[in-house]
BAPA-964167 format. One record per residue (C-alpha): chain; residue in three letters; x negated, y negated, z negated. Coordinates in nm, 4 decimals. Example, Ala and Ser with C-alpha at 12.3 -4.5 7.8 and 13.67 -1.06 7.14 Angstrom:
REM BAPA-964167
<site unit="A" code="ALA" c1="-1.2300" c2="0.4500" c3="-0.7800"/>
<site unit="A" code="SER" c1="-1.3670" c2="0.1060" c3="-0.7140"/>
***
This chain:
REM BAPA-964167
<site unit="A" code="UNK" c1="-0.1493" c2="-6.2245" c3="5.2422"/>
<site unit="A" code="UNK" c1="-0.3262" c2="-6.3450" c3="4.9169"/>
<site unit="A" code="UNK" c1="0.0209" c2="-6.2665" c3="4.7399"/>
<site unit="A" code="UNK" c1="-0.0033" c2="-5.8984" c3="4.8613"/>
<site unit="A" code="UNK" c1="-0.3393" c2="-5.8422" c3="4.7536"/>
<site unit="A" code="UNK" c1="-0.2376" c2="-5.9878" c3="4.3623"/>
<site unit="A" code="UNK" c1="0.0406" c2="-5.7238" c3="4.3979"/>
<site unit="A" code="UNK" c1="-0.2082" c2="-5.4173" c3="4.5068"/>
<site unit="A" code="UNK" c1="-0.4875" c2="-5.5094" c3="4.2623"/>
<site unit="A" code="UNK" c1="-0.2005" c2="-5.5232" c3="3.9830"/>
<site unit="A" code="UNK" c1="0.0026" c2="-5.1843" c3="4.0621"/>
<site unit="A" code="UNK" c1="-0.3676" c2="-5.0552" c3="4.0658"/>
<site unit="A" code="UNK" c1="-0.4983" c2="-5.1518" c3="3.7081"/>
<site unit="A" code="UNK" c1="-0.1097" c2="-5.0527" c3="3.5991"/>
<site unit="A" code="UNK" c1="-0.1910" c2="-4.6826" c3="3.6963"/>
<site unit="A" code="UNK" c1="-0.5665" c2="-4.7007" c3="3.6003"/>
<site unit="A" code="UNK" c1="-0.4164" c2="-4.7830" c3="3.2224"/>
<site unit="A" code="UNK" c1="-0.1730" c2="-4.5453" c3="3.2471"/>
<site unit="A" code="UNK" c1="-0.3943" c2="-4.2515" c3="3.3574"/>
<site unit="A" code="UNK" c1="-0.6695" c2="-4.3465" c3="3.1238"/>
<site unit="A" code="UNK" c1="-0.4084" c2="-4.3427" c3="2.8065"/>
<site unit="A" code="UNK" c1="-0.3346" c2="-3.9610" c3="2.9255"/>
<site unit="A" code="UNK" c1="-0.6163" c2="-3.8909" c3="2.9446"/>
<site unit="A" code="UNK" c1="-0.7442" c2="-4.0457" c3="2.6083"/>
<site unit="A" code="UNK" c1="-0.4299" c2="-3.8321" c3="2.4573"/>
<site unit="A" code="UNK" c1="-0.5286" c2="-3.5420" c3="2.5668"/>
<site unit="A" code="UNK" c1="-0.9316" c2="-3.5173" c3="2.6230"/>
<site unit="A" code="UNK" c1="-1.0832" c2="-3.7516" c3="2.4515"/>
<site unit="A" code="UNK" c1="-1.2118" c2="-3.6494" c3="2.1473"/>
<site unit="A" code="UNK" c1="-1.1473" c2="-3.9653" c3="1.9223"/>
<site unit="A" code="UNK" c1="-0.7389" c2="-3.8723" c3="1.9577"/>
<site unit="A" code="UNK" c1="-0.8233" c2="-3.6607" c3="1.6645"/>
<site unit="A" code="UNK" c1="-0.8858" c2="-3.9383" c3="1.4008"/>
<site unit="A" code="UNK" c1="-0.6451" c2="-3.9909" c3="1.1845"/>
<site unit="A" code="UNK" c1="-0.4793" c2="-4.3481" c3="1.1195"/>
<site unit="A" code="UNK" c1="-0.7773" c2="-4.4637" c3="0.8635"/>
<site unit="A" code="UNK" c1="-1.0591" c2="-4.3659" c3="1.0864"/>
<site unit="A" code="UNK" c1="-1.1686" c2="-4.0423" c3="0.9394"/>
<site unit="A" code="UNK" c1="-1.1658" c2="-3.6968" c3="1.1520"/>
<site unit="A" code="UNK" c1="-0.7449" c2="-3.5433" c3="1.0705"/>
<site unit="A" code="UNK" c1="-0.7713" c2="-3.2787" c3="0.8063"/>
<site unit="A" code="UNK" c1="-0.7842" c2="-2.9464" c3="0.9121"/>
<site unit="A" code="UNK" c1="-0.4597" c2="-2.7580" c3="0.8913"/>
<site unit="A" code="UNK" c1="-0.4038" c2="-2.4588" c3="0.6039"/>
<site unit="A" code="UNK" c1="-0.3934" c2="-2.1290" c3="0.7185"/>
<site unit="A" code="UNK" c1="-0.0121" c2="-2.0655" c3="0.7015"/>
<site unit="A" code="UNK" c1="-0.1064" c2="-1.6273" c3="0.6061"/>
<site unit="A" code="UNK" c1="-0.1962" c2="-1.5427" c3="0.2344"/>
<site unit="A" code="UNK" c1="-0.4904" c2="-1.4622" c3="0.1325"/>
<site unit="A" code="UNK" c1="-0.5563" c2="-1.0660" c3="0.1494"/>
<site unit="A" code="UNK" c1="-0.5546" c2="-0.8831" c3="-0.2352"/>
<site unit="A" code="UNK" c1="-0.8644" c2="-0.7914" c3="-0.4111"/>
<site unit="A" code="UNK" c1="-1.0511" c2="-0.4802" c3="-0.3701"/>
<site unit="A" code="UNK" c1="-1.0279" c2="-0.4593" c3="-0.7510"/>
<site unit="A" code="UNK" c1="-0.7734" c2="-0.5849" c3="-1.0516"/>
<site unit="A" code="UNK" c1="-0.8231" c2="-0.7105" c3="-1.3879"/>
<site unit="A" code="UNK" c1="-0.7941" c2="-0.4026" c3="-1.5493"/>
<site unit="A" code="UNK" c1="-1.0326" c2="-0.2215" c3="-1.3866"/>
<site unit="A" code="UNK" c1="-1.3054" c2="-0.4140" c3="-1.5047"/>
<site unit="A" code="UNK" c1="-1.2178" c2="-0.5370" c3="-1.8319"/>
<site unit="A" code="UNK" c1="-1.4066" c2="-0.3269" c3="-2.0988"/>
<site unit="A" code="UNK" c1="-1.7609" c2="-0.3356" c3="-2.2300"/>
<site unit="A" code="UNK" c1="-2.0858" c2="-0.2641" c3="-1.9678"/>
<site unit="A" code="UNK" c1="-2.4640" c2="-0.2198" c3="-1.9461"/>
<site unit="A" code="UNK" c1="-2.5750" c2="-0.5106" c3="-1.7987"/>
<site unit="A" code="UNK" c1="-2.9086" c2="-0.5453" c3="-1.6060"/>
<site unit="A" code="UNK" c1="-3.0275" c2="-0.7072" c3="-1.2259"/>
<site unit="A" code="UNK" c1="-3.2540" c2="-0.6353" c3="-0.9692"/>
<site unit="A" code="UNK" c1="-3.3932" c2="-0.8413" c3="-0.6350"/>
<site unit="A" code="UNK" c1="-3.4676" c2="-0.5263" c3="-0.4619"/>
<site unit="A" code="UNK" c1="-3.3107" c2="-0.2571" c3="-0.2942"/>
<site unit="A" code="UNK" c1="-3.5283" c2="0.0131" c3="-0.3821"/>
<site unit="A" code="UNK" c1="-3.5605" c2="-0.0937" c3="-0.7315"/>
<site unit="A" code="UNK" c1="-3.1825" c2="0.0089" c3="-0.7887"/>
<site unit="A" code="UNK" c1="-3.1599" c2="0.3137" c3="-0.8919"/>
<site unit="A" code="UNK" c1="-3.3976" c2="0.2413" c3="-1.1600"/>
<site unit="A" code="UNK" c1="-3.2216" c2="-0.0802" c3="-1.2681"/>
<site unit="A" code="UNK" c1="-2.8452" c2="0.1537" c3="-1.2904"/>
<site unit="A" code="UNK" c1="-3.0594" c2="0.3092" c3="-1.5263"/>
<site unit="A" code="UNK" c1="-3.1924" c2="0.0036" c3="-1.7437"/>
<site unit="A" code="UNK" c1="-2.8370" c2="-0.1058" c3="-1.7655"/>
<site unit="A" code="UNK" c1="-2.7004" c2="0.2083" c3="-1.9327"/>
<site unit="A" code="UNK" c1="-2.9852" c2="0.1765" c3="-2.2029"/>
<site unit="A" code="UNK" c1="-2.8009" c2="-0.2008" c3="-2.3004"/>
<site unit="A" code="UNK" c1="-2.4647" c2="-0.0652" c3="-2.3971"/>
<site unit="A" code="UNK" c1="-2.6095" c2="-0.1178" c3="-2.7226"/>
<site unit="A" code="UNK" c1="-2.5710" c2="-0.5058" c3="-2.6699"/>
<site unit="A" code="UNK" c1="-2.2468" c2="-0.4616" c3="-2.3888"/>
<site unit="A" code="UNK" c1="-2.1985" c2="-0.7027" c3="-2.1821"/>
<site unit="A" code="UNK" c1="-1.7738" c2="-0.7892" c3="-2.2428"/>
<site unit="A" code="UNK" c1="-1.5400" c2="-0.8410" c3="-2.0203"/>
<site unit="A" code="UNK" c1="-1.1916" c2="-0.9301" c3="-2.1567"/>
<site unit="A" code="UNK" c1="-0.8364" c2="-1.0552" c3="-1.9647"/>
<site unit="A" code="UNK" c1="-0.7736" c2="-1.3588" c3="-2.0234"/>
<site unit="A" code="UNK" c1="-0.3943" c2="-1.5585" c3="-2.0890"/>
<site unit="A" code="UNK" c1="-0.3995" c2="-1.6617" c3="-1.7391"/>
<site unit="A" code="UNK" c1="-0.4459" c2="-1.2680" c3="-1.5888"/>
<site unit="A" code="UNK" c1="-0.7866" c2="-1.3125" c3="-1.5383"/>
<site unit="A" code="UNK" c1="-1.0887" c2="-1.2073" c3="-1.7207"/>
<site unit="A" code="UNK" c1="-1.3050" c2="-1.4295" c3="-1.8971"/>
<site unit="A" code="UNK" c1="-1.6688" c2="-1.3587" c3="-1.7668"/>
<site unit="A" code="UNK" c1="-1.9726" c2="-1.5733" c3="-1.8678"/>
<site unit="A" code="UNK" c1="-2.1165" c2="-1.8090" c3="-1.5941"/>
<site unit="A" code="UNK" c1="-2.4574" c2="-1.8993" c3="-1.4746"/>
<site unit="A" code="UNK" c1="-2.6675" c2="-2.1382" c3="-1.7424"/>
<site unit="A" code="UNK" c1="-2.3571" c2="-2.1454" c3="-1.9870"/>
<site unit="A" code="UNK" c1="-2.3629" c2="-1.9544" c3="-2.3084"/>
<site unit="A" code="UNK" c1="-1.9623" c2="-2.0175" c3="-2.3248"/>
<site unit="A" code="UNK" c1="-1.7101" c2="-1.7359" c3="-2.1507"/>
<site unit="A" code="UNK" c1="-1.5379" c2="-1.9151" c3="-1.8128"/>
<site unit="A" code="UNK" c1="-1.1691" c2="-1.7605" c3="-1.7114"/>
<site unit="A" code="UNK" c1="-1.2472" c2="-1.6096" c3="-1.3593"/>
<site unit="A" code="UNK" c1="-1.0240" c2="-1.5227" c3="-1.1440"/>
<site unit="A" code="UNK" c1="-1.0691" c2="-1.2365" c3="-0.8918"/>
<site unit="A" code="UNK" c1="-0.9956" c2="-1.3296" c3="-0.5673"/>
<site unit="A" code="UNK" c1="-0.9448" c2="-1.1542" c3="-0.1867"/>
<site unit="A" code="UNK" c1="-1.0389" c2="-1.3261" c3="0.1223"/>
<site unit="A" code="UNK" c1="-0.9776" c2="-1.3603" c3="0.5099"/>
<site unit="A" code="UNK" c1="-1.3532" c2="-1.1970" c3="0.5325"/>
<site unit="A" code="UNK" c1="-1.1986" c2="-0.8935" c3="0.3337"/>
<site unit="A" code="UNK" c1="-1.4465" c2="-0.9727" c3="0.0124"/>
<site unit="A" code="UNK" c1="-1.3509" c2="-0.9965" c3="-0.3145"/>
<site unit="A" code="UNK" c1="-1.5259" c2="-1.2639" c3="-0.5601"/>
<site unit="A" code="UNK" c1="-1.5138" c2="-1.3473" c3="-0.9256"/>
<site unit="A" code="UNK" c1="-1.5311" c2="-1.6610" c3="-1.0248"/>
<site unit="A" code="UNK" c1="-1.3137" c2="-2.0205" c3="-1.1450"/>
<site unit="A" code="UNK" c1="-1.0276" c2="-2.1992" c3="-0.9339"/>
<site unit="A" code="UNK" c1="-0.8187" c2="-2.0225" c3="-0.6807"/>
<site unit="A" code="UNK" c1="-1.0718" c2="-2.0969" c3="-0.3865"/>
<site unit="A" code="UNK" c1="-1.2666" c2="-1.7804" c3="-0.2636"/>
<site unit="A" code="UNK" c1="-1.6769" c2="-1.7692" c3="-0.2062"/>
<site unit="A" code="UNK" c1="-1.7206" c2="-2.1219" c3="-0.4618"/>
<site unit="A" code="UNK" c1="-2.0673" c2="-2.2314" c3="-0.5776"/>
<site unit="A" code="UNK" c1="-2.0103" c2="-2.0392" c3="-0.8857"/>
<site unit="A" code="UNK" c1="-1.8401" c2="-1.7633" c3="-0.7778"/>
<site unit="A" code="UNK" c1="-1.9610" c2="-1.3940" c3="-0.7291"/>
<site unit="A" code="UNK" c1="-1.9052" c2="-1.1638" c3="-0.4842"/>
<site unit="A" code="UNK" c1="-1.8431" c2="-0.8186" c3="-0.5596"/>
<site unit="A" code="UNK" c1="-2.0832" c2="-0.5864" c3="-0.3480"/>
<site unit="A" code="UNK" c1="-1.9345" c2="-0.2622" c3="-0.4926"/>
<site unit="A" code="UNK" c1="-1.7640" c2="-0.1097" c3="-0.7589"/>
<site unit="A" code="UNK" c1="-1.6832" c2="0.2354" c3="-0.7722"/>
<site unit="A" code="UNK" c1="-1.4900" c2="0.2446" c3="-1.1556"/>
<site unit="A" code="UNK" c1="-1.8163" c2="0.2929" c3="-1.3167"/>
<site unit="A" code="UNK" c1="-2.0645" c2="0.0366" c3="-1.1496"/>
<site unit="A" code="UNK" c1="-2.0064" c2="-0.2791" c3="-1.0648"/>
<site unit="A" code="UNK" c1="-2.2245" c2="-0.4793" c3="-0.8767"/>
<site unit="A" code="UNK" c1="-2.1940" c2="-0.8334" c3="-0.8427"/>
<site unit="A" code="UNK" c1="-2.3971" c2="-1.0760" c3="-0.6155"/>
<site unit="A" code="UNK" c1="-2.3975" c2="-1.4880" c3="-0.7038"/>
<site unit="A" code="UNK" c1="-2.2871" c2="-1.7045" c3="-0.3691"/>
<site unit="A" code="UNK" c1="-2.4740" c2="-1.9720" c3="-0.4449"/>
<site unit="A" code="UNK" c1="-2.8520" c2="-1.8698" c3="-0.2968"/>
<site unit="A" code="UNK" c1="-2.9945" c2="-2.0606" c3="-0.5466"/>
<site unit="A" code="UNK" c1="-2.8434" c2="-1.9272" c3="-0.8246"/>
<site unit="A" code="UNK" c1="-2.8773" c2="-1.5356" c3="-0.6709"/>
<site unit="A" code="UNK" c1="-3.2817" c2="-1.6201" c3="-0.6117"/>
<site unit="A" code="UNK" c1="-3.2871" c2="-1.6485" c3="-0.9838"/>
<site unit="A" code="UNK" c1="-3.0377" c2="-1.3657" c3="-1.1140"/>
<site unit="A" code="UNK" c1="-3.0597" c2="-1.1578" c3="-0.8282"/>
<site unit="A" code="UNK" c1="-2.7837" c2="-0.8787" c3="-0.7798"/>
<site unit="A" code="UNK" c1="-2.5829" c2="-0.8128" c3="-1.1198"/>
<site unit="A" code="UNK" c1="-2.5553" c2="-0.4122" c3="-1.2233"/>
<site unit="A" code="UNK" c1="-2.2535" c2="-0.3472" c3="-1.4978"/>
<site unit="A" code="UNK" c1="-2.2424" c2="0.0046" c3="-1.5681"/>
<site unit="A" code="UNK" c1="-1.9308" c2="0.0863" c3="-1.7812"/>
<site unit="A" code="UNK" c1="-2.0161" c2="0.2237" c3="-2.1291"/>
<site unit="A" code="UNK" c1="-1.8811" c2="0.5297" c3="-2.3082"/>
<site unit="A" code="UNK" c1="-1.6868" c2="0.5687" c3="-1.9478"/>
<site unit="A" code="UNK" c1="-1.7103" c2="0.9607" c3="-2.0159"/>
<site unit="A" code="UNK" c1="-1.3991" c2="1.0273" c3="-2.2613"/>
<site unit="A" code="UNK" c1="-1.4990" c2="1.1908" c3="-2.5887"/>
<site unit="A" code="UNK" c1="-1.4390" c2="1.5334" c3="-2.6322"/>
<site unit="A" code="UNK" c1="-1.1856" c2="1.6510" c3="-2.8908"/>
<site unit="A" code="UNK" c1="-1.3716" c2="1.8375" c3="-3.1777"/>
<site unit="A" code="UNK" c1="-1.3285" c2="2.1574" c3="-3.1952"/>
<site unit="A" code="UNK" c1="-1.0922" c2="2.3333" c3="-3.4386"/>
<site unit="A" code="UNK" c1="-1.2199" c2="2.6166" c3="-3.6126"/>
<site unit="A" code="UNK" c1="-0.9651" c2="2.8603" c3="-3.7399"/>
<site unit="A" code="UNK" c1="-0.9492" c2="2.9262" c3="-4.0867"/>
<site unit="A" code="UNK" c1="-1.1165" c2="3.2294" c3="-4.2395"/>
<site unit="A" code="UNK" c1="-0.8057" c2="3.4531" c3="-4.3612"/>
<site unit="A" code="UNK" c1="-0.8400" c2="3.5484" c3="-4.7297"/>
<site unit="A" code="UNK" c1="-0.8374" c2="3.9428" c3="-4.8101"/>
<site unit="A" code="UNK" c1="-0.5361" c2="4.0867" c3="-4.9852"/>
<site unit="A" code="UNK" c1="-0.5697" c2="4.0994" c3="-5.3247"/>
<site unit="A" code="UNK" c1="-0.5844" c2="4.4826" c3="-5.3973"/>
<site unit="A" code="UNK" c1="-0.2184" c2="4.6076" c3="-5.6169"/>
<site unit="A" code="UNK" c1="-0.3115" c2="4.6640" c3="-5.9568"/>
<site unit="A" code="UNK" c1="-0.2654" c2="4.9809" c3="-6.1812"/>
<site unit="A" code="UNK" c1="0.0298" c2="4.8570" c3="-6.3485"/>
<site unit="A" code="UNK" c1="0.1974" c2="4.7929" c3="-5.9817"/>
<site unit="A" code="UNK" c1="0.3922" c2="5.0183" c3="-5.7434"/>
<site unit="A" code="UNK" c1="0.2439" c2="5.0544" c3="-5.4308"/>
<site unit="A" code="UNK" c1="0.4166" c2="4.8573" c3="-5.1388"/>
<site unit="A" code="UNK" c1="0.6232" c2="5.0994" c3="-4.8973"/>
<site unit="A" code="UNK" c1="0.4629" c2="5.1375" c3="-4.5569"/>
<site unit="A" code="UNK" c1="0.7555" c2="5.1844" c3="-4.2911"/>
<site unit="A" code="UNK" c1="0.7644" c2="5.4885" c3="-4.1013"/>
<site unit="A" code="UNK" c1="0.6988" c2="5.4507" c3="-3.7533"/>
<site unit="A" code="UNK" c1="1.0245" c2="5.4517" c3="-3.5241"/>
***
């Protein structure tokens, strides 16, 4: 009898373990820890990114640059930016098929590169990464403005909402030609015959 009850008791703690390691496989949420202790690193979306709204070339050229915190105050800051194409604001590509942009607190030009995103927003800004501290995020453009809006909060309480309106973006007109002023026929002189005028047909 005391045999019999070791074997129960010891089939029973057998399928305890084994139900508890299923279960610790499947629900429990420490399965997801990788070997070193650490929670497993997430897995990379397997679909490209999406493209930019915008490309290089569209916004490479020389702008009036001014901000505003605002909403209402932008109409008048469009404005203010048109008056600084006098000191433009430059926007080049750069070797890498970027453009070289300046950042936030550094006099020096940064290569940015303008990137799409799973949100469907485009940013400007360094690395291949999307929405970065230093990145911006492009609010609108519409080929003449360009308005540009700094992720990091801190950096956008201070700078507020960038305005770039493109200078000169109206092509010059070509001067007009003026035609020349014909010079009169020199009357025949005395000592000249007259030139024959052909009888109409």
């Amino acid at each position: 009898m005391l045999r019999t009850r070791h074997l129960l008791t010891a089939a029973l703690l057998a399928t305890a373990a084994a139900t508890l390691a299923a279960c610790s496989s499947t629900n429990n949420p420490l399965s997801s820890l990788n070997p070193f202790g650490g929670p497993a690193a997430p897995e990379a979306p397997t679909t490209p990114l999406p493209p930019p709204s915008l490309r290089a070339d569209e916004i490479t050229g020389r702008w009036g640059l001014a901000s505003y915190h605002r909403d209402q105050d932008r109409a008048r800051t469009e404005a203010a930016a048109r008056g600084q194409c006098n000191q433009p604001y430059v926007i080049e590509r750069s070797a890498a098929g970027g453009v070289l942009m300046l950042g936030h607190d550094n006099p020096a030009r940064v290569d940015m590169n303008i990137k799409g995103s799973y949100d469907n927003k485009t940013y400007i800004g360094p690395g291949p990464t999307p929405a970065g501290a230093d990145d911006r995020e492009v609010v609108s453009f519409d080929g003449k403005v360009l308005l540009l809006k700094w992720v990091d909060p801190e950096v956008a309480g201070r700078y507020g909402i960038m305005v770039l309106v493109r200078c000169g973006s109206e092509p010059a007109a070509p001067p007009a030609r003026t035609a020349r002023a014909k010079r009169p026929a020199a009357a025949p002189s005395a000592s000249a015959p007259a030139a024959e005028v052909p009888a109409p047909q």
